[in-house]
C-alpha positions as a Markdown table, in Angstrom:
| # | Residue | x | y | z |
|---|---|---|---|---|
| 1 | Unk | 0.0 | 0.0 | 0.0 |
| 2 | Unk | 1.6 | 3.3 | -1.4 |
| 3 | Unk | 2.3 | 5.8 | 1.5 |
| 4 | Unk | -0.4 | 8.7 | 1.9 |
| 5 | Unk | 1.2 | 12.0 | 1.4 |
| 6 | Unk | 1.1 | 14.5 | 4.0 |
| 7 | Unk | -0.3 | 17.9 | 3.6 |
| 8 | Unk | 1.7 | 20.5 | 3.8 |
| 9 | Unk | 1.0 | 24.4 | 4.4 |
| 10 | Unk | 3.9 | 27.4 | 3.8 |
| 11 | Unk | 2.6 | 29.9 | 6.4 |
| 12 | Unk | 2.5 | 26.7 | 9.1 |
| 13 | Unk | 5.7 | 25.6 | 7.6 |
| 14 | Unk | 6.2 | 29.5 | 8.4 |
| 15 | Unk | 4.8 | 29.9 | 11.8 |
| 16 | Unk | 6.5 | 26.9 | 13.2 |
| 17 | Unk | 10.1 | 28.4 | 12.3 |
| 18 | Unk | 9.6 | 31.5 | 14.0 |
| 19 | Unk | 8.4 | 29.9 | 17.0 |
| 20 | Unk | 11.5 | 27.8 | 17.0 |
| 21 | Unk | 13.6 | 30.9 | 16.8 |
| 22 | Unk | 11.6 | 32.4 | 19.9 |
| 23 | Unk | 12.4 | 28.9 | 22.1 |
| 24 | Unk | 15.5 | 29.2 | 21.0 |
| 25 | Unk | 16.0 | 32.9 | 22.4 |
| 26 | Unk | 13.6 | 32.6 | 25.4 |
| 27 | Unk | 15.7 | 29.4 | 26.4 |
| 28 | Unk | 19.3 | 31.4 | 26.0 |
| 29 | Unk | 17.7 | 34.1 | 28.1 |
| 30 | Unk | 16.3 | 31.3 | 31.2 |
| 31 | Unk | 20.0 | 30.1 | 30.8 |
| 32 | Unk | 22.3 | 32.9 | 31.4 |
| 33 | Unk | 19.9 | 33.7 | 35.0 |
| 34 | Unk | 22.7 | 33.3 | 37.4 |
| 35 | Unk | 20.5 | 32.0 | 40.3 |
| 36 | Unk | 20.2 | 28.4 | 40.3 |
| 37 | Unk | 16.7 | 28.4 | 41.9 |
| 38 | Unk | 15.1 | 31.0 | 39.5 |
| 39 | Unk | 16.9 | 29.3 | 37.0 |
| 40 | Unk | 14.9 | 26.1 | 37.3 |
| 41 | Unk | 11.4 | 28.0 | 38.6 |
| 42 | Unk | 11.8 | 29.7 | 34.8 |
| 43 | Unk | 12.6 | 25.9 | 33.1 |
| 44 | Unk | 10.0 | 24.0 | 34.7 |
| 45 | Unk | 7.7 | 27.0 | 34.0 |
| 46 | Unk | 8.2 | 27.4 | 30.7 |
| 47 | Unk | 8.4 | 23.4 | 29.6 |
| 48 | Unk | 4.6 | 22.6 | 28.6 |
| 49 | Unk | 5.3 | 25.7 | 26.1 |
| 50 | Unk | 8.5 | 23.7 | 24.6 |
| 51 | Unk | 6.8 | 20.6 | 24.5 |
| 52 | Unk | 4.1 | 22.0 | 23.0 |
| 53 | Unk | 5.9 | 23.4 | 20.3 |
| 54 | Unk | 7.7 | 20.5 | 19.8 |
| 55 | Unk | 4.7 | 18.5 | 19.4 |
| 56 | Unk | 3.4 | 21.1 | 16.8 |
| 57 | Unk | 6.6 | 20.5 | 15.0 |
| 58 | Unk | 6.9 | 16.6 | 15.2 |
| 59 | Unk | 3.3 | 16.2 | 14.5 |
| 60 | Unk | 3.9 | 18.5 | 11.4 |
| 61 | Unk | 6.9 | 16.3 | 9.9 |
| 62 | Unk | 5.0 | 13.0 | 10.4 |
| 63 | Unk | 1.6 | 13.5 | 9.1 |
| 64 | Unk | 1.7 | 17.5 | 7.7 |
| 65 | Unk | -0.9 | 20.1 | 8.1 |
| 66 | Unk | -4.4 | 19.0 | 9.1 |
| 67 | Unk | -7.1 | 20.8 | 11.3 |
| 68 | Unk | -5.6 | 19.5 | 14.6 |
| 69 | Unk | -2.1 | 21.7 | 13.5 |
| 70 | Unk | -4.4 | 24.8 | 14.0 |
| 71 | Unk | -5.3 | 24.1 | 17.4 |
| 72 | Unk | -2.4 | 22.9 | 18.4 |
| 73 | Unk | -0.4 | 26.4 | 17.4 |
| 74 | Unk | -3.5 | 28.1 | 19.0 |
| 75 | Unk | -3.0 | 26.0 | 22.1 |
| 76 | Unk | 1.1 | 27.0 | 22.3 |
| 77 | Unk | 0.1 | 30.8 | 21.7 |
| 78 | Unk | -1.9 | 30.8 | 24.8 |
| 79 | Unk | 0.8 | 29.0 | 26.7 |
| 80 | Unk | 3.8 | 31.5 | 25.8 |
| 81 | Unk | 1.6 | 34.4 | 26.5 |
| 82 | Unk | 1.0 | 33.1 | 29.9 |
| 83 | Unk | 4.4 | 32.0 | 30.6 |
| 84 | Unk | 4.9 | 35.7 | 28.8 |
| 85 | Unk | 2.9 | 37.4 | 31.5 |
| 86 | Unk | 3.5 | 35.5 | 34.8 |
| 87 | Unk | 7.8 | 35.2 | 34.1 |
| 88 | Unk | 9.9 | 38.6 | 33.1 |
| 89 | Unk | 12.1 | 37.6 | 30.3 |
């Protein structure tokens, strides 16, 4: 049985790079806090909005763009926003 190709959508394709560029800068910035303790309150605080991403981003590859991929970026929006405005970064 012939594999089914995946869907694929540029401005997802889109979305999904900036938000890895974000991570990537939000993450540098939890790193370089020199206390240990606020350090790690800022890493396992901002976590479910990595994993989320990542998620978004594995789901993507495997099966492509489908209906769940707009939730799912909806669902990481909300998460860095509150990460946003409970953590000064």
């Amino acid at each position: 049985m012939p594999k089914k190709r995946r869907k694929l959508s540029k401005e997802h394709e889109k979305n999904i790079s900036i938000a890895l560029k974000e991570i990537e800068l939000i993450l540098a910035k939890i790193n370089d806090i020199s206390d240990d303790d606020i350090r790690g309150e800022y890493a396992i605080s901002f976590a479910p909005v990595k994993l989320s991403l990542d998620k978004i981003s594995m789901d993507y590859t495997n099966v492509g763009f489908n209906e769940d991929s707009v939730k799912m970026y909806s669902s990481y929006l909300s998460l860095l926003a509150k990460f946003k405005d409970e953590y000064e970064i």
